[in-house]
Every structure is written in structure tokens, then in C-alpha cells.
Backbone as CSV, one residue per row, in Angstrom:
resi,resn,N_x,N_y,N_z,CA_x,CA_y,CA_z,C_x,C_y,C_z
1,UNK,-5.526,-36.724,-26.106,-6.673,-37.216,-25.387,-6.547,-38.712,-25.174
2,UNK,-7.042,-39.237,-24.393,-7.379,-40.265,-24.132,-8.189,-41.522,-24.478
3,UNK,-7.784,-42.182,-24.700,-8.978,-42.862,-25.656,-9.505,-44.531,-24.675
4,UNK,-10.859,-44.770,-24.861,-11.268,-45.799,-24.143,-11.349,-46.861,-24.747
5,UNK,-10.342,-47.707,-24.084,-9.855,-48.720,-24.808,-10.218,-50.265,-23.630
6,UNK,-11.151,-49.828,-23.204,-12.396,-50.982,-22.608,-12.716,-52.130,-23.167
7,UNK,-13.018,-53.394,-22.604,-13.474,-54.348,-23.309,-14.653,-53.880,-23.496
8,UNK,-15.427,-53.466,-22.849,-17.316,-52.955,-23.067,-17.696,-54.336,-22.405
9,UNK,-19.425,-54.280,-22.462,-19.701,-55.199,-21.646,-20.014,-56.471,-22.321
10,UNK,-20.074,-56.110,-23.761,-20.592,-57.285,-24.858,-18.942,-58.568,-24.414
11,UNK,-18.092,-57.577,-24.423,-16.253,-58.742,-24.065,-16.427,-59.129,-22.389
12,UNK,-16.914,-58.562,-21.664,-17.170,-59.271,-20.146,-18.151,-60.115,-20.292
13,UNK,-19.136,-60.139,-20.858,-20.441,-61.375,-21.220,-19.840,-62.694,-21.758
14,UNK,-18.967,-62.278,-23.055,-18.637,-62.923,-23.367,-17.304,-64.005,-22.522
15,UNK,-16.905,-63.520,-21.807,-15.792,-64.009,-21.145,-16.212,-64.643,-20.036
16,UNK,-17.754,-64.040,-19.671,-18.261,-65.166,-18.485,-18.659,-66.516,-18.919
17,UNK,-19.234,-66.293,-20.104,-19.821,-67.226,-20.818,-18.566,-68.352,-21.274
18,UNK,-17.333,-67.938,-21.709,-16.322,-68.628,-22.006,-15.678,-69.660,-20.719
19,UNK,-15.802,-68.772,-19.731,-15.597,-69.383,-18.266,-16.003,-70.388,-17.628
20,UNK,-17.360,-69.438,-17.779,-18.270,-70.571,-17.480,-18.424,-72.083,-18.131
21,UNK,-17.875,-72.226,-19.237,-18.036,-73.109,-20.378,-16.645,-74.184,-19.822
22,UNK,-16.087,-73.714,-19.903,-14.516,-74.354,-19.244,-14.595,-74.916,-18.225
23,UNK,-15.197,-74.082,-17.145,-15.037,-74.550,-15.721,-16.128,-75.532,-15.437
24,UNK,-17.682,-75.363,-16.755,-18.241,-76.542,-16.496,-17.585,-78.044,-17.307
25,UNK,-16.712,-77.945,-18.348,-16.087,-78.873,-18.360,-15.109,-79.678,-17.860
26,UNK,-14.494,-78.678,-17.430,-13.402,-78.980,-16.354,-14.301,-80.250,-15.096
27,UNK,-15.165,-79.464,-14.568,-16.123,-80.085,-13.797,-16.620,-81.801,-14.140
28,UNK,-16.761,-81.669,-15.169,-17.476,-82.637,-15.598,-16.551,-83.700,-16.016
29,UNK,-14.921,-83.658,-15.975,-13.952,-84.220,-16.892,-13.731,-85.233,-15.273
30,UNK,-13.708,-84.417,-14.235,-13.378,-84.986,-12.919,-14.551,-85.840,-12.417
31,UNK,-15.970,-85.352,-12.774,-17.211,-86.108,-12.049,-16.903,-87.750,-12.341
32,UNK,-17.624,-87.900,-11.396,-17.714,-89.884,-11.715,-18.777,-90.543,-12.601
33,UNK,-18.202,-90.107,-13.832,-19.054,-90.423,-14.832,-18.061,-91.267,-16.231
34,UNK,-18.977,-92.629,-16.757,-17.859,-92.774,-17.562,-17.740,-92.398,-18.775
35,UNK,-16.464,-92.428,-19.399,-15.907,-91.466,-20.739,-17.444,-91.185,-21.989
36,UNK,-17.985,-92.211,-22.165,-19.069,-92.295,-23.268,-20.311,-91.086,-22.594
37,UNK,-20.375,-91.260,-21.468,-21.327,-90.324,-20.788,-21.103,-89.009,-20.715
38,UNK,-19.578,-88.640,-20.310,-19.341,-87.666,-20.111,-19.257,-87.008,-21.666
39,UNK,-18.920,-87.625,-22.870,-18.456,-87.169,-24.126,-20.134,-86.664,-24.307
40,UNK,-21.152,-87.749,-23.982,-22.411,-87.395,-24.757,-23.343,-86.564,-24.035
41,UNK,-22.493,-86.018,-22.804,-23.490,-85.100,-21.962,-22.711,-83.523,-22.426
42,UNK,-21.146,-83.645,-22.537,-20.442,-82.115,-22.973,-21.314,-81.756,-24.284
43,UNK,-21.498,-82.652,-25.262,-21.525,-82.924,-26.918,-23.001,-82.129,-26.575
44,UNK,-24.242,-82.814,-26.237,-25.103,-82.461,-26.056,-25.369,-80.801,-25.130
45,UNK,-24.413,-80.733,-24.229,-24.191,-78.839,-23.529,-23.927,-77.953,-24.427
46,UNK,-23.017,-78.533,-25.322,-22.212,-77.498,-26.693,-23.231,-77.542,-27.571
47,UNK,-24.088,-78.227,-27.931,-25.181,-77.841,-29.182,-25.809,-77.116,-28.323
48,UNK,-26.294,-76.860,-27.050,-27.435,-76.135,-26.568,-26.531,-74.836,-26.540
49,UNK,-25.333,-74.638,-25.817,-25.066,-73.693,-25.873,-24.613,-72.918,-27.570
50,UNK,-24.835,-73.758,-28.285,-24.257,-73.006,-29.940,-25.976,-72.450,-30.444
51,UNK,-27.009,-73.340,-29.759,-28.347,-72.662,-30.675,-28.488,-71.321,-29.733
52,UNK,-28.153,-71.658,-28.446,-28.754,-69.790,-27.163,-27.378,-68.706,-27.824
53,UNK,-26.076,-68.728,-28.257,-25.756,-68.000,-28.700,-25.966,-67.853,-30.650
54,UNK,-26.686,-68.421,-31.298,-26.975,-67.991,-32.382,-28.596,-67.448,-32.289
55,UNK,-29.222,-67.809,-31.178,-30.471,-66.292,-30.775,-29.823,-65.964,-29.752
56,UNK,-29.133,-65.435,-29.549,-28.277,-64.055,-28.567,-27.955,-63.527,-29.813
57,UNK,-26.857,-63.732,-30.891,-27.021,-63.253,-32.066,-27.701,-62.633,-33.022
58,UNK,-28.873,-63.606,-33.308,-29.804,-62.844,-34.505,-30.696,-61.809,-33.567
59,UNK,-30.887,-61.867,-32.051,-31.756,-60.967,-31.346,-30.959,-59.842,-31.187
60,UNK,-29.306,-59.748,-31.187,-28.362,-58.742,-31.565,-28.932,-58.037,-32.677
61,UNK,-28.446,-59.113,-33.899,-28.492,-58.495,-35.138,-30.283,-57.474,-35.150
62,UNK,-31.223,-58.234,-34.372,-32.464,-57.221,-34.850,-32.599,-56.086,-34.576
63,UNK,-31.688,-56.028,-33.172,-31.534,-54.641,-32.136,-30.851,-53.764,-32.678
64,UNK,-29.660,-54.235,-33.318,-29.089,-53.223,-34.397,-29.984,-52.675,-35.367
65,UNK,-30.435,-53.334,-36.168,-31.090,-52.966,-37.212,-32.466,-51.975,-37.087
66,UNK,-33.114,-52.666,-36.154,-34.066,-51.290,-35.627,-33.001,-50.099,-35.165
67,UNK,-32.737,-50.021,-34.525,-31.252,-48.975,-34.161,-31.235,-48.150,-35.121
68,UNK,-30.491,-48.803,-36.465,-29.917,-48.494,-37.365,-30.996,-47.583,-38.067
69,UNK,-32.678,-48.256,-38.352,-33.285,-47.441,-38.917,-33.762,-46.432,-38.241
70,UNK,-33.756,-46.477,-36.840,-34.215,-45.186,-36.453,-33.044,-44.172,-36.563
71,UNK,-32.079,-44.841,-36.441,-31.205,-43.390,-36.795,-31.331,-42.683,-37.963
72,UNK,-31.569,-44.171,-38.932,-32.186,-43.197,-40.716,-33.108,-42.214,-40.502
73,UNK,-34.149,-42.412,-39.903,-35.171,-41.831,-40.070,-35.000,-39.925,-39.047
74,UNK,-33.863,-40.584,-38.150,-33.756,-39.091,-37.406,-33.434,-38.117,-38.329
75,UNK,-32.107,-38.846,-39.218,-31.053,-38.355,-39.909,-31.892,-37.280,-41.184
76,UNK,-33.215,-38.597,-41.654,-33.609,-37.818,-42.357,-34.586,-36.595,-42.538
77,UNK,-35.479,-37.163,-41.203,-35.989,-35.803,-40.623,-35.120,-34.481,-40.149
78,UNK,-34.116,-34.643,-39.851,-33.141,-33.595,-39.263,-32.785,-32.876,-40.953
79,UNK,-32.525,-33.281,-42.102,-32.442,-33.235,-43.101,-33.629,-31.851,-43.926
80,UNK,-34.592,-32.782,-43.828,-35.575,-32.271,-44.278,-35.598,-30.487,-43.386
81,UNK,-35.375,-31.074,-42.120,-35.985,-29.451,-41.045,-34.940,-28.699,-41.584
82,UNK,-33.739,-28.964,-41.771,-32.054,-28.017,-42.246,-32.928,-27.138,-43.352
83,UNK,-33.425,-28.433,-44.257,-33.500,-27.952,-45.922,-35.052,-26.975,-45.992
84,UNK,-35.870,-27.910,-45.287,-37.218,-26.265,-44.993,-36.728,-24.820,-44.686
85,UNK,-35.506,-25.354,-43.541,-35.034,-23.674,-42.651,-34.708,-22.953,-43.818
86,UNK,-33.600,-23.691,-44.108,-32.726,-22.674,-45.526,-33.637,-22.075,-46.631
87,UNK,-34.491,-22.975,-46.724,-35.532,-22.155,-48.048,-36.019,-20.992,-47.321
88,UNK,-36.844,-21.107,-46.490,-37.210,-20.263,-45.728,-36.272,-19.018,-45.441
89,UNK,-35.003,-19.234,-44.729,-34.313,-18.657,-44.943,-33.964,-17.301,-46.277
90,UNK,-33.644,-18.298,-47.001,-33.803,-17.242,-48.477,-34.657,-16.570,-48.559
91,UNK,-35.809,-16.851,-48.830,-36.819,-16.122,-48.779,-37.799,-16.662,-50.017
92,UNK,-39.126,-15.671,-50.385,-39.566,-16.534,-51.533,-38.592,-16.115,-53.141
93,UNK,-37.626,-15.377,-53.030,-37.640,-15.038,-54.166,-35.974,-16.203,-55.178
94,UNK,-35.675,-17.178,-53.488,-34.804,-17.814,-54.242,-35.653,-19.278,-55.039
């Protein structure tokens, strides 16, 4: 079989975002701006862009985690209905 061996879309986000990051420096290395300006305008882009990807992050991490518990909770309801059937199943005398 075949297996899907995709970046997914979380590695295309990320790669725009990387792009984008480059090509606005790139940009900015050529503008007519001088060296102290340009250092304290990149310096100042890179902290903004390090706090929007550490909440792109923790708003990840929450989405998982709700995720995660609803799957507990399917898992364990699905659990419970198996383990009612089977008693039932048996009958009363197991």
C-alpha cells in the first residue's frame, strides 16, 4: 500500500510563514534605510513574530487537548456500552 507521505497543511503554513519572513527581510536589507534602523525594525518584526507563533502554539496545544479529551470520553463511553452489552449478553445468571 501506499502510504501518504504529505507535508499536511500545518508544513505549508509553516513554510509560508518561513518565506514570508525571508523575503520580508530580504526586502528590508535593500530598502533605503540605515543599518541601526533596519537592525531595530527586523529585531523588533522577530519579537512580534516569536509572541503570534507562541499563541499559534499554546492555541494548538488547547485544540489538542480538548481533542484529546473528547476522544477519552468517547473511548470511555464506547467502553462502558461494550461492557453493559456483554453482561446483558450473559444473562442474569453470570
Amino acid at each position: 500500500m501506499a502510504q501518504n507521505q504529505g507535508i499536511g497543511a500545518s508544513g505549508v503554513l509553516l513554510a509560508f510563514m518561513v518565506g514570508a519572513t525571508v523575503g520580508a527581510a530580504v526586502a528590508l536589507l535593500f530598502a533605503p534605510a540605515t543599518g541601526e534602523e533596519t537592525r531595530d525594525y527586523l529585531g523588533k518584526r522577530a519579537r512580534e513574530s516569536r509572541d503570534k507563533m507562541n499563541d499559534a502554539a499554546t492555541k494548538g496545544r488547547e485544540i489538542i487537548n480538548r481533542q484529546r479529551e473528547s476522544l477519552t470520553t468517547a473511548f470511555d463511553r464506547a467502553r462502558e456500552q461494550f461492557n453493559a452489552a456483554t453482561r446483558e449478553a450473559a444473562g442474569p445468571d453470570a
